[in-house]
C-alpha positions in Angstrom: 34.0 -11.4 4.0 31.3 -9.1 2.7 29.8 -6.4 4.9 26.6 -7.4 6.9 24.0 -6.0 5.1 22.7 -3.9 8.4 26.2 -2.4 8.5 25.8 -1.6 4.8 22.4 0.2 5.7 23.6 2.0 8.8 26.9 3.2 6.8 24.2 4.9 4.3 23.1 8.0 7.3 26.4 9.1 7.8 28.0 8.6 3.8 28.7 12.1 2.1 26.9 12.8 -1.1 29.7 11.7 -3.3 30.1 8.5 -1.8 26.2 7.6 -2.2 26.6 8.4 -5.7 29.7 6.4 -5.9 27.7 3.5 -4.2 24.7 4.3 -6.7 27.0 3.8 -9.6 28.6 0.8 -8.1 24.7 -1.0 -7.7 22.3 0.2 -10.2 25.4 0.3 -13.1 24.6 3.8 -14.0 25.0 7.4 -13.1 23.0 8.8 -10.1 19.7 11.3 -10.4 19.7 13.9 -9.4 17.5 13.9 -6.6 18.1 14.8 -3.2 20.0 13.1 -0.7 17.0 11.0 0.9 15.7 9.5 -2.1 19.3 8.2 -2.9 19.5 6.7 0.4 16.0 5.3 0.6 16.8 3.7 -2.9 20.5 2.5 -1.9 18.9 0.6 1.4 16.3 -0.9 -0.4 19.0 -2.0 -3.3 20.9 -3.6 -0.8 18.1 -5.4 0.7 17.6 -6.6 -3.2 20.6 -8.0 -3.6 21.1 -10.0 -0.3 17.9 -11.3 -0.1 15.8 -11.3 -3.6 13.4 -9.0 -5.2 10.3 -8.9 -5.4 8.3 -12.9 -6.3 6.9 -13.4 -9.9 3.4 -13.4 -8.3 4.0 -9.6 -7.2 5.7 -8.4 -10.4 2.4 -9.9 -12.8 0.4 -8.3 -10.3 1.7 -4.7 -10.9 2.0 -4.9 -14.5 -1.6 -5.9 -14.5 -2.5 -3.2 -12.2 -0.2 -0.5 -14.7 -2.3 -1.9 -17.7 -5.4 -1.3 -15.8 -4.7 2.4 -14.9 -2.3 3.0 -18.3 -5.4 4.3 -20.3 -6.6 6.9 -17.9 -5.9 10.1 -17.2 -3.4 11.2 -14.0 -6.4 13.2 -12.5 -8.7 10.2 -12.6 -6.0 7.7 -11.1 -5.9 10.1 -8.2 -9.7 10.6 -7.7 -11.5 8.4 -5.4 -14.8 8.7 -4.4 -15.8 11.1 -1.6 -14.5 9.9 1.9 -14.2 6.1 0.2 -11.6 3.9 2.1 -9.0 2.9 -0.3 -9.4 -0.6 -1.9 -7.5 -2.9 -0.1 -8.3 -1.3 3.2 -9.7 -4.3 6.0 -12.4 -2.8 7.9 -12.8 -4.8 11.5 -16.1 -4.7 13.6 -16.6 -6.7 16.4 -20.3 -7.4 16.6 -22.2 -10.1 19.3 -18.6 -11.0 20.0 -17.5 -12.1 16.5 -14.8 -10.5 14.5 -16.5 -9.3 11.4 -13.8 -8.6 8.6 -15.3 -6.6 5.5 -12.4 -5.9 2.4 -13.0 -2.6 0.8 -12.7 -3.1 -3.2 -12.8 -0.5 -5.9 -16.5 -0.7 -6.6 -17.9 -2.6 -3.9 -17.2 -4.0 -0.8 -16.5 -7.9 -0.1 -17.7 -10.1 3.2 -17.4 -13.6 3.6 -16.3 -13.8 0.1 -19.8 -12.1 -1.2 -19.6 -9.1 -2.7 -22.2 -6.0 -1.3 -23.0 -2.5 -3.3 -23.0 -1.0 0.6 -21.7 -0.9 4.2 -24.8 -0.4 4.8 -26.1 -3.7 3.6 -22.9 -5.5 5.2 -23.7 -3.8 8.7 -27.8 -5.0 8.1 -26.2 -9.0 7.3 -24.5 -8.7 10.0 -26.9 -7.4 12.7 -29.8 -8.5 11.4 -31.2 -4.7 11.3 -31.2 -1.6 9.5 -27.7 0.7 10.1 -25.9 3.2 8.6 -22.4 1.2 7.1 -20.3 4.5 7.7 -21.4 4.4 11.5 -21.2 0.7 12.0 -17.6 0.6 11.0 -16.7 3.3 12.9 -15.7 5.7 9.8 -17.9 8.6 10.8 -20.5 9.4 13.9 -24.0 9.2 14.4 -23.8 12.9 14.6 -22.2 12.7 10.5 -18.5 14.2 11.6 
């Protein structure tokens, strides 16, 4: 009977460096990097995990080529850049407001709330209140007092 695949994981902490890199050539089919001992085990674990119960869906895989084709034409510096004190896009930002739940998605150029798109917290924070605020405060990302 095969080993559980939490014993397999738990086996990894303790293994010596040549038996990781046994283990690596014995999953991936190839020699091991040359990287330090962490990466090998963080990459074993989640190799495991592969095997025994799938990789990633079809949906996910499309999805990150897409996103590789968006960023292949720019330049390192530029993926990294973001604008100045910008929440990544992706990020969920939550305000509770009149006792609603207010959910507002942060997306690269704008900002999406009940599936509308807005240039500005600012203007999501006036739809919601009915009244002129400053986004950044609303949502809690920075004081009134700007820290």
């Amino acid at each position: 009977m095969k080993e559980s695949v939490l014993s397999q994981l738990a086996a990894l902490k303790g293994a010596p460096a040549p038996v990781l890199k046994a283990r690596w050539r014995e999953l991936f089919d190839t020699e091991p990097p040359a990287y330090n001992r962490r990466f090998l085990e963080s990459r074993l674990a989640y190799r495991i995990q592969e095997l025994a119960y799938g990789g990633l869906s079809r949906e996910t895989t499309e999805r990150l080529k897409s996103m590789a084709r968006q960023y292949a034409d720019q330049k390192p510096a530029d993926r990294k850049a973001r604008p100045f004190l910008r929440p990544v896009a992706g990020t969920k930002l939550i305000r509770e407001w009149e006792g609603l739940e207010h959910c507002v998605t942060v997306r690269h150029d704008d900002f999406e709330y009940l599936g509308r798109p807005y240039k500005s917290l600012s203007s999501v924070a006036r739809a919601i209140t009915g009244t002129k605020w400053n986004g950044w405060v609303f949502f809690g990302l920075k004081n009134s007092l700007g820290k």
